[in-house]
PDB file with SEQRES, HELIX, SHEET and CRYST1 records, atoms N, CA, C and O in Angstrom:
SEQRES   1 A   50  UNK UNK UNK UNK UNK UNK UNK UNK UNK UNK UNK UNK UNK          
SEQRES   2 A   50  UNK UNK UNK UNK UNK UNK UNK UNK UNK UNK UNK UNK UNK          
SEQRES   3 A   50  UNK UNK UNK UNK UNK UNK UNK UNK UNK UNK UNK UNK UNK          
SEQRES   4 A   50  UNK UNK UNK UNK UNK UNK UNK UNK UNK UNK UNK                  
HELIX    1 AA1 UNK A   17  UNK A   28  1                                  12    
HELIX    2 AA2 UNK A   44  UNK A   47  1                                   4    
CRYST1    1.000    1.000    1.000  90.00  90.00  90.00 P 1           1          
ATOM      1  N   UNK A   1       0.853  -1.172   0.000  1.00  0.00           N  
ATOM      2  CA  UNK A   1       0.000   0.000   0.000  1.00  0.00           C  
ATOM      3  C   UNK A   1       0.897   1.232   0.000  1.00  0.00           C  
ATOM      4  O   UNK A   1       1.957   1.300   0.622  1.00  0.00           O  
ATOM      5  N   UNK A   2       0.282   2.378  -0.892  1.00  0.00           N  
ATOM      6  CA  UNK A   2       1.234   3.720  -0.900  1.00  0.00           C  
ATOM      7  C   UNK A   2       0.298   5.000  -0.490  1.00  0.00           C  
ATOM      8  O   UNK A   2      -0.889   5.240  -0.711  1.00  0.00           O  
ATOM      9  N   UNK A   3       1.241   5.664   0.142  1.00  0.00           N  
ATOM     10  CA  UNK A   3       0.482   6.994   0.274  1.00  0.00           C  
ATOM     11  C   UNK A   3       0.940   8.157  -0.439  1.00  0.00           C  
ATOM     12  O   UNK A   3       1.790   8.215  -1.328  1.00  0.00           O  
ATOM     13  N   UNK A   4       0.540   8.694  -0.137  1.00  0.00           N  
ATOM     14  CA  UNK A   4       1.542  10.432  -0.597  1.00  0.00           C  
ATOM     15  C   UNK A   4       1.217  10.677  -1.839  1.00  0.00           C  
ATOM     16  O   UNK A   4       0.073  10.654  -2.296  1.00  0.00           O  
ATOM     17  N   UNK A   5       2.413  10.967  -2.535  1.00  0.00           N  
ATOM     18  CA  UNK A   5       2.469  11.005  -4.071  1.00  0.00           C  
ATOM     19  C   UNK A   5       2.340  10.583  -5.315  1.00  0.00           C  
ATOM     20  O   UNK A   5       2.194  11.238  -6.347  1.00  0.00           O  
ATOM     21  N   UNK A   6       2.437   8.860  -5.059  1.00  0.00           N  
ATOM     22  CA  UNK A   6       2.699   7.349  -5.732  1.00  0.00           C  
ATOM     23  C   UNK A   6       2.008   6.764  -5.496  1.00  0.00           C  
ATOM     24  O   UNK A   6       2.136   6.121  -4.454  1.00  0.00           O  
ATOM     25  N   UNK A   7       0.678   6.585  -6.412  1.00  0.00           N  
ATOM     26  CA  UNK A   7       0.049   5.519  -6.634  1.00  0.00           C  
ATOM     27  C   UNK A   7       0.661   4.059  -6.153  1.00  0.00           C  
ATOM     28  O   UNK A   7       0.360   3.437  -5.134  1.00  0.00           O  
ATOM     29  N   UNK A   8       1.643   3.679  -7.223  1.00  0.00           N  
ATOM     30  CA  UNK A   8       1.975   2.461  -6.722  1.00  0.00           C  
ATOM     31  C   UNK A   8       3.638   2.182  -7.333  1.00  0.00           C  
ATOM     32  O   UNK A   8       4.225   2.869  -8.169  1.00  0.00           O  
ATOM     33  N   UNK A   9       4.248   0.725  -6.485  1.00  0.00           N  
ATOM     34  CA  UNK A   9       5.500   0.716  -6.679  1.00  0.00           C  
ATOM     35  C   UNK A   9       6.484  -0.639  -7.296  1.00  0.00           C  
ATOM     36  O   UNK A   9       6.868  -1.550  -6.563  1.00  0.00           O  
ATOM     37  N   UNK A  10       6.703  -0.579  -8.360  1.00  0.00           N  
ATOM     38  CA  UNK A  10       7.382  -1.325  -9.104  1.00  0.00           C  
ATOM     39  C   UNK A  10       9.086  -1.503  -8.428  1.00  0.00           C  
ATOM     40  O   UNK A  10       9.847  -0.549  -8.270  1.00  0.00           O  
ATOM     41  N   UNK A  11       9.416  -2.937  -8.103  1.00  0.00           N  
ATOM     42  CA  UNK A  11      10.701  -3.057  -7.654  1.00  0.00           C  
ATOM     43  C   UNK A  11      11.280  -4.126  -8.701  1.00  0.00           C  
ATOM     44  O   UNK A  11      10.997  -5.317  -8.569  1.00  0.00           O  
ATOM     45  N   UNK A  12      11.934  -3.763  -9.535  1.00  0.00           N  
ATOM     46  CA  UNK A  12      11.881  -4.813 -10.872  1.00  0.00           C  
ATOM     47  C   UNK A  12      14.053  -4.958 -10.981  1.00  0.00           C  
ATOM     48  O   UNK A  12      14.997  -4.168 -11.013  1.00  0.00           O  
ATOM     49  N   UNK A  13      13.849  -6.452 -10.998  1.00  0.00           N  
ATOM     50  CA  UNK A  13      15.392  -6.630 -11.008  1.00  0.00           C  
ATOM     51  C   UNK A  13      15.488  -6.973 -12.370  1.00  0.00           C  
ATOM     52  O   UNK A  13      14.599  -7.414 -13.098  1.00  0.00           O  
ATOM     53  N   UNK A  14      16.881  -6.677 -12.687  1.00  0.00           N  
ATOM     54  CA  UNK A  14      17.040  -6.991 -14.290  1.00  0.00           C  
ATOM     55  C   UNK A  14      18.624  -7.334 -14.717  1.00  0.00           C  
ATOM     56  O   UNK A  14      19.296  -6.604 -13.988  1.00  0.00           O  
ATOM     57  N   UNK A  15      19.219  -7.849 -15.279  1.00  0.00           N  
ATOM     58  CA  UNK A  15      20.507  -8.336 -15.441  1.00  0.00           C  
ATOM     59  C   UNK A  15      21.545  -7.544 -16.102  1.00  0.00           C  
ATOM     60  O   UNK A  15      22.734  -7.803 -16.290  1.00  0.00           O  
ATOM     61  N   UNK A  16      20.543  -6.091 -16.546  1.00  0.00           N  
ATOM     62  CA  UNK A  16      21.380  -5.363 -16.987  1.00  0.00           C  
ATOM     63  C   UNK A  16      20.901  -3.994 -17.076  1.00  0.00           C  
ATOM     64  O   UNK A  16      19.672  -3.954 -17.118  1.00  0.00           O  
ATOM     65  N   UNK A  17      21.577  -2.646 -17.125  1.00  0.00           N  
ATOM     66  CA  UNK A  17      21.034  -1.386 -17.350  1.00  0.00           C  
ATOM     67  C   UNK A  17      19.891  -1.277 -18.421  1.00  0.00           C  
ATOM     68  O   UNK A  17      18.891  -0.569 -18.302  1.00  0.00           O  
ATOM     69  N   UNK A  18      20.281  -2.321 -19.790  1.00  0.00           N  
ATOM     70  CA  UNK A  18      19.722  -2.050 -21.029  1.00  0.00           C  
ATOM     71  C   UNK A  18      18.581  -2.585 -20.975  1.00  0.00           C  
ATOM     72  O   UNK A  18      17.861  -2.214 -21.902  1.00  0.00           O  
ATOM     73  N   UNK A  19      17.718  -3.903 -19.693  1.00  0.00           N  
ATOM     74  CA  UNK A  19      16.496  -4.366 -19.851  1.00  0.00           C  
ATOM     75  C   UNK A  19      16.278  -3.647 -18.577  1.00  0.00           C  
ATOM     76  O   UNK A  19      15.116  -3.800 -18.199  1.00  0.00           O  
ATOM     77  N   UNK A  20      16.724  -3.189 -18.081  1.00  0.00           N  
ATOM     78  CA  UNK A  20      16.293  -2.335 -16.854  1.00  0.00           C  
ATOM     79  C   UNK A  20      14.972  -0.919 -17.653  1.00  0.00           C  
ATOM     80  O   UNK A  20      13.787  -0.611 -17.525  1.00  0.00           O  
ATOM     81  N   UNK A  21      16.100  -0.508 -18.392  1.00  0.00           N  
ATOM     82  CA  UNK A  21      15.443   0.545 -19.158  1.00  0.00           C  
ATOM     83  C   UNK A  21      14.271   0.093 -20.326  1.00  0.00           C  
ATOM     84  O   UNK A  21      13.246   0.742 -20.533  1.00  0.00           O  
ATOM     85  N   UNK A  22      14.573  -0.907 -20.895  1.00  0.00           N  
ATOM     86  CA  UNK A  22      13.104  -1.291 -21.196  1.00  0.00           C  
ATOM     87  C   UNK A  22      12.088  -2.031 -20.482  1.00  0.00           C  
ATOM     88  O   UNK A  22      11.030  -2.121 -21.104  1.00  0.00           O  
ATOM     89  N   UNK A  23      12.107  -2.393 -19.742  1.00  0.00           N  
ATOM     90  CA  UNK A  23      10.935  -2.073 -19.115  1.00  0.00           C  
ATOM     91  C   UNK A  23      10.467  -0.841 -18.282  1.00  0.00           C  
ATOM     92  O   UNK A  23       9.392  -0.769 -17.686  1.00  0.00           O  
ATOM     93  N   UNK A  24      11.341   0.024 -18.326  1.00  0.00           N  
ATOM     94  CA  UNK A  24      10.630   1.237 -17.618  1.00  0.00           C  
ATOM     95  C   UNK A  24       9.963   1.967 -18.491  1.00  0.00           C  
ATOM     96  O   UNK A  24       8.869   2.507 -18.326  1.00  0.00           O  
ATOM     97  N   UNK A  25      10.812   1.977 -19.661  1.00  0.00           N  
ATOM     98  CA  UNK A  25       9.756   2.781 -21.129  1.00  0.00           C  
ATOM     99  C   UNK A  25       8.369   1.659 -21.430  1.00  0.00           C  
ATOM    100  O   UNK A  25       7.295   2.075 -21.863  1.00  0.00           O  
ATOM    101  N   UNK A  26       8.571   0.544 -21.187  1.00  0.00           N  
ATOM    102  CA  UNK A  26       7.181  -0.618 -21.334  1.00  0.00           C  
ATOM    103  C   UNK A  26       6.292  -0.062 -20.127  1.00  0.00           C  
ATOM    104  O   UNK A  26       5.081  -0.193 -20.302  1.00  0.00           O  
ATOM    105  N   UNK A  27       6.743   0.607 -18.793  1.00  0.00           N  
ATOM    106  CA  UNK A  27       5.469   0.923 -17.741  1.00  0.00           C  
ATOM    107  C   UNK A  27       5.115   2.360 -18.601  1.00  0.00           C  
ATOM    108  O   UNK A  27       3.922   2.659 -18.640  1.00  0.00           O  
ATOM    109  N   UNK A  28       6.228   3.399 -19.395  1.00  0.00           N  
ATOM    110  CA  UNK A  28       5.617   4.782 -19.216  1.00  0.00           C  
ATOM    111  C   UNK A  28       4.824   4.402 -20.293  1.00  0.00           C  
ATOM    112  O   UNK A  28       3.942   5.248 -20.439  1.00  0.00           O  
ATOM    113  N   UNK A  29       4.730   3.364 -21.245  1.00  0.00           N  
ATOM    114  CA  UNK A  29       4.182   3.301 -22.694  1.00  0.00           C  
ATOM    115  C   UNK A  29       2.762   2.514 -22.237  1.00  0.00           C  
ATOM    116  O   UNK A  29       2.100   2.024 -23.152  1.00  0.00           O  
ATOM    117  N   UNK A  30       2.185   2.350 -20.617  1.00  0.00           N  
ATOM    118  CA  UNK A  30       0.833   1.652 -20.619  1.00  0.00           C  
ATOM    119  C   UNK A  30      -0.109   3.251 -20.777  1.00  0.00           C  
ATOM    120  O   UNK A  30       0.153   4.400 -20.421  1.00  0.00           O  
ATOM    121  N   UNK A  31      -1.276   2.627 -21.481  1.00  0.00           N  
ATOM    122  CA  UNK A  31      -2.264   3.977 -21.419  1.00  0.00           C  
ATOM    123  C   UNK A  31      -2.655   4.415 -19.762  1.00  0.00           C  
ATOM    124  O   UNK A  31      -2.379   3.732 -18.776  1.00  0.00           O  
ATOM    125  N   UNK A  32      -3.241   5.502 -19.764  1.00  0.00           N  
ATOM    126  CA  UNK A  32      -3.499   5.947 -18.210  1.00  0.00           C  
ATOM    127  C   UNK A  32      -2.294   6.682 -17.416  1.00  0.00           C  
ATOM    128  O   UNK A  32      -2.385   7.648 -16.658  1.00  0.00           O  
ATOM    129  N   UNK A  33      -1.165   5.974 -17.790  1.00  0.00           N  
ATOM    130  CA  UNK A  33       0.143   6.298 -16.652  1.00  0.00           C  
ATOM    131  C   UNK A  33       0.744   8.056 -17.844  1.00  0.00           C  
ATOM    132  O   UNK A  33       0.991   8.364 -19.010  1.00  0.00           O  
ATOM    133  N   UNK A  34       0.669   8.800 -16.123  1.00  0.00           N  
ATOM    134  CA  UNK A  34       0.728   9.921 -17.186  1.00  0.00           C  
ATOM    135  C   UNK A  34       2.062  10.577 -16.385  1.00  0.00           C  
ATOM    136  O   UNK A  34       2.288  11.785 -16.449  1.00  0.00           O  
ATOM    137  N   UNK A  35       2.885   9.689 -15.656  1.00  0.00           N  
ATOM    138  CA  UNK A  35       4.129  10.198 -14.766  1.00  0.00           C  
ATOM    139  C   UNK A  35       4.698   8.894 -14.136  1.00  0.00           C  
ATOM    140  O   UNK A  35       4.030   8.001 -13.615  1.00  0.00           O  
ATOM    141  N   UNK A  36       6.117   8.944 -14.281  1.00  0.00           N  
ATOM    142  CA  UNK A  36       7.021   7.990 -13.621  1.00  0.00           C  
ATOM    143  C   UNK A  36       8.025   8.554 -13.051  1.00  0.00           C  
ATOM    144  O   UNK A  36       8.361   9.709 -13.315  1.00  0.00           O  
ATOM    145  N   UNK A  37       8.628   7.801 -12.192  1.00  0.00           N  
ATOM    146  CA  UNK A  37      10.211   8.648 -11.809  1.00  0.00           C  
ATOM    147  C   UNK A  37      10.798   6.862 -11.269  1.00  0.00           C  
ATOM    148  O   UNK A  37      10.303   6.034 -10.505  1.00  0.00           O  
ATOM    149  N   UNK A  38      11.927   6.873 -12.029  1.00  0.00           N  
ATOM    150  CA  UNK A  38      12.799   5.924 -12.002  1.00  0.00           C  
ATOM    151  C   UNK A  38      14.070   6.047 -10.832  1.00  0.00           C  
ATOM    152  O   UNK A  38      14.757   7.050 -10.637  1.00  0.00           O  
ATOM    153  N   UNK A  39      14.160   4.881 -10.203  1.00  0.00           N  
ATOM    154  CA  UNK A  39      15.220   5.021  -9.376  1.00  0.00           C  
ATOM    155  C   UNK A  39      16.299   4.011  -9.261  1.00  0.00           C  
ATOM    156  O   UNK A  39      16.120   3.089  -8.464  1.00  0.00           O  
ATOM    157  N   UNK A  40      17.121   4.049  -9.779  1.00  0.00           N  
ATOM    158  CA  UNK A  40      18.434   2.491  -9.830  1.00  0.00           C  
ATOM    159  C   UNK A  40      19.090   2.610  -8.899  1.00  0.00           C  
ATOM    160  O   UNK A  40      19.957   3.460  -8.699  1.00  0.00           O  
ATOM    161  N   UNK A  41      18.619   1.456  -7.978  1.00  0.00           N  
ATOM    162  CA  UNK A  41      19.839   0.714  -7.175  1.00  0.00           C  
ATOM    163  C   UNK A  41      21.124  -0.214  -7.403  1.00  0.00           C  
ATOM    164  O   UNK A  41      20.913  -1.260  -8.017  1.00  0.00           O  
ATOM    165  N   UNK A  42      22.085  -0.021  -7.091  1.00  0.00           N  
ATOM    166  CA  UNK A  42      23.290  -0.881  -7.505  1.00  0.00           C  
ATOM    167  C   UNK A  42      24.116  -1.410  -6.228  1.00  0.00           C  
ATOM    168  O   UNK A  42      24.906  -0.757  -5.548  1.00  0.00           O  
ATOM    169  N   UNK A  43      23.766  -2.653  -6.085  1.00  0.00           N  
ATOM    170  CA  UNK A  43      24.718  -3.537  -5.043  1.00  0.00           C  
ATOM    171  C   UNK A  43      26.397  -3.000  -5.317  1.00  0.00           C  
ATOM    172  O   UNK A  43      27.032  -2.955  -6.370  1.00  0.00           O  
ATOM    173  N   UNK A  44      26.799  -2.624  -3.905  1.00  0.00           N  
ATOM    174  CA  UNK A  44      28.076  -1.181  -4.164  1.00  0.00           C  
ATOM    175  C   UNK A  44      29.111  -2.508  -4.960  1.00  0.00           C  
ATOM    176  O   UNK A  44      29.632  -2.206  -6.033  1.00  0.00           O  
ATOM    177  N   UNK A  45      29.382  -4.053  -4.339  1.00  0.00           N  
ATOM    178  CA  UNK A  45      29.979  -5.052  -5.211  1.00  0.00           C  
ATOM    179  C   UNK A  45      29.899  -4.365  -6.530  1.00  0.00           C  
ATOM    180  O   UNK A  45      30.811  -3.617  -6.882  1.00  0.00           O  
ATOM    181  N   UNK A  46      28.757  -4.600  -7.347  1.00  0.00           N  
ATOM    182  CA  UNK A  46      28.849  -4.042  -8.541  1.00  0.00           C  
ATOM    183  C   UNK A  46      29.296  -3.232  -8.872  1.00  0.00           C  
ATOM    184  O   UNK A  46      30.208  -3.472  -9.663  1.00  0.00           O  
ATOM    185  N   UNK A  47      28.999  -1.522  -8.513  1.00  0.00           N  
ATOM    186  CA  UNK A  47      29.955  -0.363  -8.459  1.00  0.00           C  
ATOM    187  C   UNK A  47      30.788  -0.615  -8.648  1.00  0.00           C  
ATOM    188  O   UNK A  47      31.302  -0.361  -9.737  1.00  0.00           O  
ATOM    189  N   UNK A  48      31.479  -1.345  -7.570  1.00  0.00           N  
ATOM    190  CA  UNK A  48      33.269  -0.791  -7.574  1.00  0.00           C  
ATOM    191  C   UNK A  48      33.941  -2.147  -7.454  1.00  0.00           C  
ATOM    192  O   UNK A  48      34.916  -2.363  -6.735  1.00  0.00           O  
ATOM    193  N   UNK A  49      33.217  -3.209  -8.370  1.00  0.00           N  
ATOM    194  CA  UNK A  49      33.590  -4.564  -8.935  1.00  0.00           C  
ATOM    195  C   UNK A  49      34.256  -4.722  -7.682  1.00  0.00           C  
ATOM    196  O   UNK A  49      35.479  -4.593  -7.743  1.00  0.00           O  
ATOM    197  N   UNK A  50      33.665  -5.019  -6.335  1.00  0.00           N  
ATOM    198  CA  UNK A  50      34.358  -5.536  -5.487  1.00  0.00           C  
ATOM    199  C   UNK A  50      33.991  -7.403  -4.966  1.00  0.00           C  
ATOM    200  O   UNK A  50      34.681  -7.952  -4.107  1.00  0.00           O  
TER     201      UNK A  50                                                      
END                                                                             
């Protein structure tokens, strides 16, 4: 359940930046949705290839 600002909340893992980003253009491209704001998390391992 969300309050505030955000309807609702997508936590979507993906194997790479490049399907990360398509599916975020696949949520802004459903009819109705008239605002998104994207947020990428990165396990710091990954970052800084540790």
């Amino acid at each position: 359940m969300t309050f505030g600002g955000h309807d609702f909340v997508v936590i979507h893992e993906a194997p790479d930046l490049a399907s990360a980003v398509q599916t975020a253009v696949k949520i802004r491209n459903i009819p109705g949705v008239t605002d998104t704001e994207t947020i990428i998390c990165m396990d710091i391992h990954e970052v800084f290839g540790l």
